[in-house]
C-alpha positions in Angstrom: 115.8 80.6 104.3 113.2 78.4 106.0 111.0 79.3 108.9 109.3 76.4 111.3 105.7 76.6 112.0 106.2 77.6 115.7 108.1 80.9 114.8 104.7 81.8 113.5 102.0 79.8 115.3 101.4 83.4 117.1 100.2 84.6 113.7 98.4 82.4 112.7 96.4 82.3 115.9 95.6 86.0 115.3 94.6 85.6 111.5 92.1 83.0 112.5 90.2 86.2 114.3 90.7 87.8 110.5 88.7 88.7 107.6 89.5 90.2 104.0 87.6 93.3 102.9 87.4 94.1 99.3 86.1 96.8 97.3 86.1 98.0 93.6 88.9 100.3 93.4 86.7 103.0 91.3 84.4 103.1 94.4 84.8 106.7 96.6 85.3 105.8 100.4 87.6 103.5 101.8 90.5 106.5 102.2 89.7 107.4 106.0 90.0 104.0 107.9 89.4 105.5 111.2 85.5 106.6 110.0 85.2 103.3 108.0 86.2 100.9 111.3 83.9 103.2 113.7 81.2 102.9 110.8 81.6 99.1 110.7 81.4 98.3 114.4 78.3 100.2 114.3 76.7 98.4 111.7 77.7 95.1 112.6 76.5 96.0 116.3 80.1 94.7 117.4 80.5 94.4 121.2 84.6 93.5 120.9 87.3 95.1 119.3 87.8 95.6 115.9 91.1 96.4 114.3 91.8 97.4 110.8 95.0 97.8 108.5 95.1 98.8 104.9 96.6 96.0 103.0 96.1 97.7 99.6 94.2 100.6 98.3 91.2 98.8 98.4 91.8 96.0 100.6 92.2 95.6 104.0 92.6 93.5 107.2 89.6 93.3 109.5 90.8 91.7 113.1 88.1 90.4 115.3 88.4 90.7 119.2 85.5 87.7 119.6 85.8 85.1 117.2 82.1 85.0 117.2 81.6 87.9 116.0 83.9 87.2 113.2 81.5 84.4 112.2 78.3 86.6 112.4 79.9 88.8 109.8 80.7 86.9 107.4 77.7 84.1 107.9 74.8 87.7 107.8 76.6 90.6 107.6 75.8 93.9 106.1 78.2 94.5 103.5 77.1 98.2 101.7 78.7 101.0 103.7 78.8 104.3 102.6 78.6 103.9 99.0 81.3 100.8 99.0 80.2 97.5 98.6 82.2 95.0 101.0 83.1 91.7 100.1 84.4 89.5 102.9 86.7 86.7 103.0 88.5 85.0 105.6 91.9 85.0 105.3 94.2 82.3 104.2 97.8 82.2 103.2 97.2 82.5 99.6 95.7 86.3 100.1 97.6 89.1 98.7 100.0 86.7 96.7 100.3 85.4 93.2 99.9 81.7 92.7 102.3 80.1 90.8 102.3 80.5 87.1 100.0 83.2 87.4 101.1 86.6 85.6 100.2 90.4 86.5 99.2 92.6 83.8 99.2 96.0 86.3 102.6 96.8 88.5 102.7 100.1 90.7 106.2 101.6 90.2 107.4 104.3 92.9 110.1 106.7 91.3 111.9 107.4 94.6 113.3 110.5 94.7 112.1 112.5 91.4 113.7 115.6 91.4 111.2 118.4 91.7 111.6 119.7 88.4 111.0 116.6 86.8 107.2 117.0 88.7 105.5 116.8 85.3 102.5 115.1 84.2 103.4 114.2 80.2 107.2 113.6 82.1 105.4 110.5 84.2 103.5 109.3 81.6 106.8 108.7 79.2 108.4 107.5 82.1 105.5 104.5 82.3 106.2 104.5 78.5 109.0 103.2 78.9 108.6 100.7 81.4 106.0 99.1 79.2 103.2 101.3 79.4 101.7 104.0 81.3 98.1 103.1 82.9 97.0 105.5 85.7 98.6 108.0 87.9 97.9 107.8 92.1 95.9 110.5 92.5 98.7 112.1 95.7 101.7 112.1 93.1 98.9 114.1 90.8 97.9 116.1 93.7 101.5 116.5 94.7 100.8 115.6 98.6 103.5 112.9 98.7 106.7 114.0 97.0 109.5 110.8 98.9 107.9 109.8 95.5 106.2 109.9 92.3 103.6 106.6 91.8 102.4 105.5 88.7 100.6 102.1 87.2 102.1 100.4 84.6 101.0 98.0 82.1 103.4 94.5 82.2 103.7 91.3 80.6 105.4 89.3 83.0 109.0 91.2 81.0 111.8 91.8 83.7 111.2 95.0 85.1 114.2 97.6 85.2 115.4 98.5 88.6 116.7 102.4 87.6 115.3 104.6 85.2 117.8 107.4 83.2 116.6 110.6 83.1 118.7 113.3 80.6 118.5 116.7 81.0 120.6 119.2 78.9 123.9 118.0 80.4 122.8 116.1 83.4 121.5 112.6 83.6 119.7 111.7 86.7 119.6 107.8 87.8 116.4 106.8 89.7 115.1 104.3 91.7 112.2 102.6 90.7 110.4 100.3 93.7 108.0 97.8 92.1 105.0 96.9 94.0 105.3 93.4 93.4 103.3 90.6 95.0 104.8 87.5 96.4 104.8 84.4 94.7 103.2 81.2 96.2 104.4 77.8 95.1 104.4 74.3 96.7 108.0 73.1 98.3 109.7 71.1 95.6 110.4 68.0 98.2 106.5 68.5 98.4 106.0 68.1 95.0 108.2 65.0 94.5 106.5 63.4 97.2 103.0 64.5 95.3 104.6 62.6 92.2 105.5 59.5 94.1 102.3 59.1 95.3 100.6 60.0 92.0 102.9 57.3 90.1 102.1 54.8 92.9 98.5 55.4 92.4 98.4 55.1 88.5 101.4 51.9 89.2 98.2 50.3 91.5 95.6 51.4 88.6 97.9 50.0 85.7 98.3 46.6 87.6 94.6 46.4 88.2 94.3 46.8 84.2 96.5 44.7 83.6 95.4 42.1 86.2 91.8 42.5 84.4 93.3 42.2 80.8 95.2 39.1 81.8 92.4 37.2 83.4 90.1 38.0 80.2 92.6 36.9 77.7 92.8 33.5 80.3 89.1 33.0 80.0 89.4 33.7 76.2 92.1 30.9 75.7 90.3 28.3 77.9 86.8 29.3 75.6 88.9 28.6 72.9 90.7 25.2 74.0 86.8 24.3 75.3 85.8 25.3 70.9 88.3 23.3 69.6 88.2 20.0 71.9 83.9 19.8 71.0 85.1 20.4 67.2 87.5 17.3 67.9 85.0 15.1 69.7 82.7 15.9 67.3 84.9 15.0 64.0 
C-alpha cells in the first residue's frame, strides 16, 4: 500500500504545532492528563490552546494552538512539573518507531480475554515465562481495574513472538490471544536506496578517475624524468 504526501499534508500541518514529552517511566504523575495539561498551560503562561494525547505511558503529544508558543517552550521552557521531569522534543516522523535494524529488548503483551480464574499472579508470570521472560506486570492488571485484559512486559530478543498462548486446565485447554505492543518499523524505500547507491558509485566512479587521472600523470612525469636521465648519461658517454 502507498500513500501520496497530499493524503497527509493535513497532518503534517498539525504536527508542525507538536511537541514530544518524555518522562522516566519510574517517575509518579503523568496518570491524570487533564491536571497535567491545566498544570502546563499554567506554567508555561500559555495564552492558546493546548491539546494533549497519551502516546505511551510516559509519552505524550503536546499540540500547540500558536506556533509561537510552541517555540517558547521548547527554546526556555520549564520542564519540572509535579515531581516529573519533562523532556521536549519536536516531533518528527521517526518518533515512536524503530529504525531499521534496531531490536527491542521489552514487548508489552495483552492476554485478551483471560478467563477470570486464570486471574493469578505466579499464573502471569509463567505465562511471560514462556514467551521469553516475564519483566513487570501493569500495575491495572495487578490492581484488577481492567479485566478486557491481562498486560504484562516481557523480555525479547528480536525471536518471533507467538500469536496464541495454550492454557491447560484439568480437562480443558483454553486458547488466548496475545496482542503485542509492537512499534512500527522505519526503513528507507528500496527505489530510494538504489538511487542512494547510484549516486554513491558515481561519486567514488568520479573519485577513482581522479586517482587514477593523478597516478597516470605522475607515472608520465616519472618516464619523461627518466628519458631526460638516460639522454644526459648518453650525451655525456
Amino acid at each position: 500500500m502507498e500513500v501520496g504526501k497530499e493524503e497527509i499534508q493535513n497532518n503534517l500541518r498539525k504536527l508542525e504545532h507538536c511537541i514530544i514529552g518524555s518522562w522516566d517511566p519510574s517517575s509518579e504523575g503523568g496518570e491524570d492528563l487533564e491536571t497535567l495539561g491545566r498544570s502546563l498551560a499554567k506554567i508555561w503562561g500559555l495564552k492558546g490552546n493546548l491539546g494533549m494525547a497519551r502516546l505511551e505511558e510516559n509519552k505524550i503529544l503536546l499540540e500547540f494552538g500558536l506556533m509561537e508558543e510552541a517555540n517558547r517552550v521548547m527554546s526556555c521552557g520549564k520542564r519540572s512539573i509535579g515531581g516529573i521531569n519533562l523532556g521536549l522534543e519536536r516531533w518528527n516522523p521517526r518518533v515512536g518507531c524503530l529504525e531499521e535494524g534496531e531490536i527491542t529488548k521489552e514487548i508489552w503483551v495483552r492476554i485478551v480475554g483471560l478467563p477470570l480464574s486464570l486471574w493469578n499472579p505466579n499464573i502471569l508470570r509463567r505465562v511471560g515465562e514462556e514467551c521469553g521472560g516475564f519483566i513487570a506486570m501493569d500495575p491495572r492488571t495487578e490492581k484488577l481495574q481492567e479485566l478486557q485484559w491481562a498486560r504484562i512486559l516481557i523480555r525479547t530478543e528480536g525471536e518471533d513472538l507467538p500469536r496464541v498462548m495454550e492454557i491447560a486446565v484439568e480437562e480443558k485447554v483454553y486458547t488466548l490471544a496475545l496482542w503485542w505492543e509492537l512499534k512500527p518499523a522505519l526503513r528507507k524505500d528500496q527505489e530510494n536506496r538504489r538511487e542512494e547507491h547510484e549516486r554513491t558509485r558515481e561519486r567514488l566512479g568520479v573519485m577513482g578517475g581522479h586517482a587514477l587521472a593523478r597516478r597516470v600523470e605522475k607515472e608520465r612525469v616519472n618516464a619523461r624524468r627518466e628519458e631526460l636521465f638516460l639522454s644526459e648519461e648518453r650525451d655525456g658517454g
